[in-house]
Structure formats: C-alpha cells, structure tokens
Phi, psi and omega in degrees: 000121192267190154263104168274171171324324190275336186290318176302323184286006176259313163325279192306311186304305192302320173298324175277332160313336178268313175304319169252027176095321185208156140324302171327287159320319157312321197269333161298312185290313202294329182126334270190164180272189175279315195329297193294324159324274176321316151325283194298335176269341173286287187295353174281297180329299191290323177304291171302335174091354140261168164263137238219337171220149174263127177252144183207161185282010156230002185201189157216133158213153214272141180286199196275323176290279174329334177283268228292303208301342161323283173338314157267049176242279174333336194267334176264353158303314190297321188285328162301325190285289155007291199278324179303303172290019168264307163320302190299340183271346174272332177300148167292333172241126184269154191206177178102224178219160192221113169261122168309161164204130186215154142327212171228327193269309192282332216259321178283321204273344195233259196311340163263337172299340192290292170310317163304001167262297175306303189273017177284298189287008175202071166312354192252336157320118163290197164177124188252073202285107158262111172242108191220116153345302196286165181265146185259184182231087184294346151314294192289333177263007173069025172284139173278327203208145167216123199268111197235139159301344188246175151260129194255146191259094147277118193312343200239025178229162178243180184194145179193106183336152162231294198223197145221155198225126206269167189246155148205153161303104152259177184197142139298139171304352191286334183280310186299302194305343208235320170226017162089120202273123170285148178256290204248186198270319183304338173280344180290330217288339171289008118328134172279143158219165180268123205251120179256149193270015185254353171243220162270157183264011183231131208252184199218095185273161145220184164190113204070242164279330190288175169200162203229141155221129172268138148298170185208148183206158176180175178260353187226146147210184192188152182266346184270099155013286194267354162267343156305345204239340171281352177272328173290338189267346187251041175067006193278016178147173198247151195236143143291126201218161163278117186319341174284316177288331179243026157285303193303337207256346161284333185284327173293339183070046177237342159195144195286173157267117180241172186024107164253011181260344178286152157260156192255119171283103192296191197264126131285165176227104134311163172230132174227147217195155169276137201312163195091298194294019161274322210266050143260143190281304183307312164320283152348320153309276200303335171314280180306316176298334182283325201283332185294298180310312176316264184341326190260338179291324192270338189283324141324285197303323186302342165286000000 
C-alpha cells in the first residue's frame, strides 16, 4: 500500500488528535477548522478500510487497530520534528519561537529580567511568555518550556533545576508590634498567618540537627504569590516569602525577618519541557541561560 502526500498529512492531524483529545483541540493546536480535522481522519479510515477512533458527543477513544497505527503516526511526527531541529542547530544564530508558561509573582520578579536579557543577546528568538498560576498541560496547550516549583514525574516530560530560591519568615512591623516577635517554633502556633494555598499548609523549620513542622492557620489566604507577601506587609498575619519578594520591602522597613537564626525550606526551581525538546539549539540556549542569569540574581541578593 504506498503513501501519498496527502496521506502523510492525514497522519500527523490524525496523531494530534489522540494527543490532544478532540478534534477541536487538534484543529486549535495544528492551526486548522474542526471541519478539516475531520476530513482528514475520515479519509485516512476509508483509504484503510478501518476504523481507527469509537466516537461519542463527549469523548473518542482508539480502537484496537487506532492504538497501533497512532503509534507510526506518532513516530514520523516525531521524526519531522528530528529533522526540522537538526536543521535549526546547523544554523549559526538561532531563531524561531519559544512558548513559555512561568508563574505570575516568580515570573515578574525572576524571569522576566532574565528573558529581557536572553532576547537582547538573540534576537531572532521570538518568546511567547504566559504567565499563570495554574499548572499548565504543556503537551497540549504547545508550551516549550514551563517553569515549577517542582519536578513533576511525568512519563512524557524532562525536567531541569534552573535554581534554588531562598525563603525567610516574615511579619509587619505593625503586626510584630501588636503580638510579639516569636523566638522559638512554640511561639507561632499562637500567631496568626497568611496562608498561600498553591503550597503546604505546613512550614518546615530546622536548626542544627532539630527540625519543626508548624500547622499555619489564619483569616486570610491566596493561591497568588504577591497577594501573599501584600497580606503579610498589610499586618494579617506572618508569612513564608521568597526572599527575592521581601527584600526590597525589608530595606523599605515595611517588613521584618523574625527567628532568622532557624532555616526555612527553600524554593527549587525547575524548568520542564517535553522529551526531545533539549536537542533545540534555541531551547537549550534559553536553558543554560536562565540557569545562569537565576544563579547571578541569588547570588546579588545574598550580600
């Protein structure tokens, strides 16, 4: 049975589709209507003589014949892809785009002076920076690259420290002044705090050899970063902050350091990415560069 052109393009539509769920979702990511989507996997069926998805008005799912045949499907998207990045690494200046995905708080304060660096020295990069709280679906929404507090263990991801970002226990002086600066870990549980809710509700003291774990209860909480360190700076309570975010607001004297003789569990920072997508020269670039720029950012604050 030979392959025609068109047939390869029925392939690859057909492969996004299973990858991203729906037609819909396929005919958004590729670029395309759903009409044409469909087109194309209704004649790759009739050209096989099978049927390759069971369809219903919420969901698809691949017959027994659509499982194997995804699979070579998938493998010459992939192999297109191969090929495309082998070429872009023989160019001498990299070019082309990179889509992002960073928190909004870690993402204003650390990544973007870093990317306002990285596209100075590579102009020819585009950068499509999205900045959201929520975990994105980086297959599916075409992210290149995302940026975690974590590693997330995903079958279909790479994943690579950029840093790590130190934490300290803050309070307003206005707050401190009013219920007493704690010394030791026993004095918090009588504190209030301001609880952000994208982490644990539980802080992780050490000192020396001991180690503390606090419950943290409070009136206020947030899934956002900087309305966290503005609830802790507007007195509702003691906070865990990243140190890149409450420096500037301790040298302003709007907010303390409390027990600063305890450690704290810092922040890792990831960069996570769909497998492959290192041996891109431009990726690979922005990688190395972040880890670097990240590294020269903690290193500034710690003097």
């Amino acid at each position: 049975m030979s392959v025609t052109f068109e047939q390869l393009k029925s392939m690859v539509v057909f492969a996004q589709v299973v990858e991203q769920g729906s037609f819909s979702a396929a005919a958004k990511h590729i670029g395309i209507t759903r009409a044409v989507v469909s087109y194309h996997v209704k004649k790759l069926e009739k050209h096989l003589g099978l049927s390759l998805l069971n369809r219903s008005t919420r969901s698809l799912h691949l017959t027994e014949a659509g499982e194997q045949y995804y699979q070579r499907c998938h493998n010459i998207a992939e192999q297109a892809k191969a090929a495309n990045l082998q070429i872009e690494n023989l160019k001498q200046e990299p070019e082309g785009s990179l889509k992002i995905s960073c928190p909004v708080n870690a993402g204003l304060q650390t990544i973007v002076p870093a990317i306002n660096e990285f596209r100075r020295l590579y102009p020819k990069v585009n950068i499509d920076l999205v900045l959201s709280d929520e975990v994105v679906n980086i297959i599916q929404d075409g992210f290149d690259l995302a940026i975690r507090g974590a590693a997330l263990n995903d079958s279909g991801l790479q994943a690579a420290k950029l840093t790590t970002l130190s934490t300290c226990l803050c309070g307003a002086p206005e707050y401190l002044n009013k219920y007493g600066r704690p010394q030791k870990p026993a004095d918090l549980d009588a504190h209030q705090w301001v609880i952000y809710t994208a982490g644990s509700s539980t802080l992780q003291l050490s000192k020396g050899s001991r180690s503390f774990s606090i419950k943290t209860k409070g009136g206020m909480s947030t899934n956002n970063a900087a309305v966290r360190t503005a609830f802790v700076e507007g007195g509702h309570g003691l906070g865990r902050v990243p140190l890149y975010d409450a420096l500037p607001k301790i040298n302003a004297g709007k907010l303390e350091i409390v027990m600063p003789d305890y450690d704290l569990q810092d922040i890792d920072v990831y960069c996570v990415f769909p497998k492959g997508a290192a041996s891109s020269k431009k990726l690979r670039l922005l990688i190395d560069y972040l880890k670097q720029n990240l590294a020269k950012q903690e290193s500034l604050r710690a003097r």
